[in-house]
Phi, psi and omega in degrees: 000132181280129215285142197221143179307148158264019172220112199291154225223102150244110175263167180273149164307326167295327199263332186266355153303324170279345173300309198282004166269322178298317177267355155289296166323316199056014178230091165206169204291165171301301176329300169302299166306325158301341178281330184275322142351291180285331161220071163278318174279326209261339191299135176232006200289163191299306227253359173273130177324345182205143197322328178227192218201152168315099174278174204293336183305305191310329180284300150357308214251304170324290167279005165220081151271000000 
């Protein structure tokens, strides 16, 4: 079973606007964009795009291939 954090990941419709604005732009250090990545994969909030949220091995394994 793939391992799911123990500090449950919910953004605001607001919040996940400023990630997905942020990695739409691009121009912020990497780091900040991978963070805003994970946590976009990781949202479990009412109001997130897609029915279930990621567990973290799958994010992981996605973003540092």
């Amino acid at each position: 079973m793939p391992r799911k954090s123990n500090n449950p990941v919910s953004l605001s419709r607001e919040d996940r606007g400023s990630l997905e604005g942020l990695i739409a732009c691009g121009h912020a250090p990497a780091r900040q964009l991978t963070h805003a990545r994970i946590l976009l994969k990781a949202d479990e909030g009412e109001d997130a795009p897609h029915q279930a949220s990621w567990p973290d091995t799958k994010i992981a394994d996605v973003l540092w291939r």
